[in-house]
C-alpha positions, 0 to 999 in steps of 0.5 A: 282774333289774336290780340296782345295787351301791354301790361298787365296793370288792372287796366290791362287785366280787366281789358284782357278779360273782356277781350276774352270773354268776347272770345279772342285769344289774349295774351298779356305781356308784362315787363316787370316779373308778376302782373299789377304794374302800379298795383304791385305788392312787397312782402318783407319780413312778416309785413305786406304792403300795397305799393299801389292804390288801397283804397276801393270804390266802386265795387260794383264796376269790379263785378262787371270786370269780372262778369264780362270775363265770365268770372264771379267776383264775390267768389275771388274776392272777399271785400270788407267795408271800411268804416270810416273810410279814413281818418285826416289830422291837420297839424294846425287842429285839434281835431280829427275828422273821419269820413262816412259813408252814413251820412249822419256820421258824416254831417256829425264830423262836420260839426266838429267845426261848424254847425252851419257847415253841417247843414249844407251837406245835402245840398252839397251832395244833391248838387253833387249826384248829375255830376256824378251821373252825367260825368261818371256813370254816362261819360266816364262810359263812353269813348270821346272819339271827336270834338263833337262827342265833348261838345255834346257834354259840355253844356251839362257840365256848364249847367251843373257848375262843374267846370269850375275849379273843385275847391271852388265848388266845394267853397260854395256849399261850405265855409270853414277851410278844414271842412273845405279841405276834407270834401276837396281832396279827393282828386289828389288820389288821381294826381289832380290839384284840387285848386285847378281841377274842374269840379267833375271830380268832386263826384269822387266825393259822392261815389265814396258816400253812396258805394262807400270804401272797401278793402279786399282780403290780401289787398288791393293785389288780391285783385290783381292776383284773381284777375290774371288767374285765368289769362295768359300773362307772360312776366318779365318781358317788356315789349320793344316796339308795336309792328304795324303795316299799311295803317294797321297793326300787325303785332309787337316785338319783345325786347328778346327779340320774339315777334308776336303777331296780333290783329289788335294791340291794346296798351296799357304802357304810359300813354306819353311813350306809347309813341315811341313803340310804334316809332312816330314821333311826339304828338304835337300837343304836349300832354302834361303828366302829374306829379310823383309821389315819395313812398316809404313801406315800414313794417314796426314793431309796435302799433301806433293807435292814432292810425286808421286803416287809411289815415290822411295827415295834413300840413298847415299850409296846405295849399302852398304844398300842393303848389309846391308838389304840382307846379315847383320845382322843389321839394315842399318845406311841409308834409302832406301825406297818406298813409296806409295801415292794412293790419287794422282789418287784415291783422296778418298783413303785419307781423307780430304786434306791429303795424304794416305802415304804407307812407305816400308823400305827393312830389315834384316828378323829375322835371323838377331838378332834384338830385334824389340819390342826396334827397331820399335820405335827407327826405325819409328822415324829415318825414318820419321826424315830422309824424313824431313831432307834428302827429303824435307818432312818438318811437316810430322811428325806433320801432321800424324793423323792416323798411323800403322806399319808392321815388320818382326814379323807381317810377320812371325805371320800374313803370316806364312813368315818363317823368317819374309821374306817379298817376299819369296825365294831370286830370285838368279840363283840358286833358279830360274826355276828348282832350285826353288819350282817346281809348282808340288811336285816331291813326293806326287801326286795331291799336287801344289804349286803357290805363289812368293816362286814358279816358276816362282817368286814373283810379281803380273806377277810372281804368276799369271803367276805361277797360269797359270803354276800349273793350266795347270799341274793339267789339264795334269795331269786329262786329261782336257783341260785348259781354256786358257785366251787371252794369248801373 
């Protein structure tokens, strides 16, 4: 059977392998002029920079990808363990904390501030593991096709307290607001506000402790590249409009006008206008997307030791950031950010002596009334003035030679981001599992969804996972056997 995937982010790539090694004939369709979509690359000058995730979890849902396309992983791809995973600086402290995947590491940084907090690890994480095995490993695997499917899961979600908002969760085990902070963040990698998400996705926490953070040779992209090595991937054209008759689809159309036929369509595009491809109009219920995100790549001539290869850099008054950045409508007046710094395990990802440095602030998304032609400028230069005063980074302003910046506006131009949304739909309980994208339209036959805006969620493990999900529906639905990977 013929099927064209849109897009060519992870989430479509991985589905376009499982889709092949089902044995239909694939075609991937790209806008922009190589594959990776939110996991793209720059190169400039001697420096490399990730543009999208960096941070690898999971890795063994990456096997499966790779299996299920008839590919071995550890043959493309070369993974280092990082360790720590990352380091966070609060303006407010004096101390640092780096996080581990050894546990007694990791309770010896939670005694930097409190001894007490320390000992509430283990049961932190025991009350952590049915989260993550009755919300990731078992729901994060199965479609919610029906209000029935989310009803089955709610009660375990109840009974293991993960309803409740994440920091709320956390507070409950530990009592010191930095320690707080450093076991809440998490969701804020997938565009949640750790005050409002449910705590399902505190199990983000303990997939990090038990399979650890990775980084891949080359990056994140290294990924991309070995991945759409064996499909068929046509770049640089976008697709117009999904055709479809008598409620089944029947191809797409490119923006140069070439139809291509299909029996089936899976899109990888931002869920919020895949409407509009189809040419229906909005669904009723208005699904919110999450914040933006600021993005500076600076390539410097010296090195800066305080960083890590990831490196979390913390305001003062956190809290009333993430308020600012999920819900206001204004730039926040502190900063928040990660940062990534490649070249501590790949050295050739920068050139000379210098440092490979990716910035990423969290913003308002262009719902916010910002003019940004006036606000990149003022902005960039409040930042980088914050990481030489509040952080330590002293010279760094001077030592860039190489720079380039991404705002909500390149999100909405360059990846289609409705809103300029940095991570697709808001991962609050009433846009999870059946409330979120479902992986199989509930209208048109053979047309499917993958990507962060789907279930189960944005993140490398979430789109791949979701790949998995609307793979095994294409299989049921054709009366094919899916090609599984090695599974968990």
């Amino acid at each position: 059977m013929k099927a064209v995937v849109i897009g060519a982010g992870l989430g479509g790539l991985a589905a376009a392998l499982r889709l092949q090694g089902q044995g239909h004939d694939v075609t991937v369709i790209e806008a922009r002029d190589k594959p990776g979509g939110r996991a793209y690359q720059l190169r400039d000058g001697g420096f490399t920079w990730d543009t999208g995730p960096s941070l690898i979890t999971m890795p063994w849902v990456l096997e499966d990808a790779f299996a299920a396309g008839g590919m071995d992983f550890h043959s493309e791809v070369t993974l280092r363990r990082l360790d720590p995973m990352y380091r966070i600086y609060w303006s407010s402290e004096t101390e640092s904390f780096d996080f581990y995947d050894d546990r007694d590491k990791l309770r010896a940084e939670i005694a930097k501030f409190s001894a007490k907090d320390a000992a509430q690890l283990e049961p932190f994480l025991a009350a952590l593991k049915p989260i993550y095995e009755h919300g990731i490993l078992a729901a994060g695997r199965k479609p919610f096709l029906s209000a029935r499917d989310f009803a089955g899961l709610l009660p375990t979600m109840l009974r293991l307290d993960a309803a409740r908002p994440l920091y709320s969760f956390v507070s409950r085990f530990f009592e010191h607001p930095r320690v707080r902070e450093a076991f809440s963040f998490h969701s804020l990698f997938i565009g949640g506000d750790p005050y409002r998400v449910p705590a399902i996705y505190g199990a983000l926490v303990y997939l990090q402790v038990m399979d650890g953070g990775w980084y891949a040779d080359g990056g994140v992209y290294s990924l991309v590249e070995a991945m759409a090595r064996p499909l068929d991937v046509r770049c640089g054209e976008g697709v117009e409009r999904i055709e479809h008759s008598a409620g089944r689809v029947t191809g797409v159309v490119t923006r140069g006008g070439e139809r291509l036929p299909a029996d089936l369509v899976i899109s990888n595009a931002d869920v919020l206008r895949t409407h509009e491809l189809v040419g229906r109009s909005a669904p009723r219920r208005k699904l919110v997307p999450t914040m933006s995100a600021f993005l500076l790549y600076l390539g410097t001539r010296e090195r800066f030791p305080q960083l890590l290869h990831h490196t979390l850099m913390v305001s003062s008054n956190y809290r009333e950031f993430i308020t600012a950045v999920t819900r206001g409508k204004e730039l926040p007046t502190s900063y928040s950010t990660y940062i990534h710094a490649p070249n501590r395990t790949e050295p050739g990802m920068a050139a000379g002596e210098g440092d490979s440095i990716a910035v990423l602030l969290p913003v308002p998304n262009l719902r916010a009334d910002i003019d940004w032609k006036t606000a990149s400028d003022e902005l960039r230069d409040a930042l980088i003035a914050d990481f030489e005063r509040t952080f330590g980074l002293t010279g760094l302003s001077a030592s860039i030679s190489v720079e380039h910046r991404m705002t909500p506006v390149d999100f909405q131009r360059e990846l289609g981001a409705v809103s300029g949304n940095a991570f697709a739909l808001e991962p609050t309980l009433q846009q999870s599992a059946y409330f979120r994208q479902p992986n199989r339209d509930r209208q048109l036959r053979g047309l499917y969804f993958v990507g962060g805006g789907t279930h189960p969620g944005a993140g490398i493990p979430g789109v791949l996972m979701g790949a998995e999900v609307t793979a095994d529906l294409v299989a049921a639905d054709h009366g094919l056997r899916p090609r599984m990977g090695a599974g968990r």
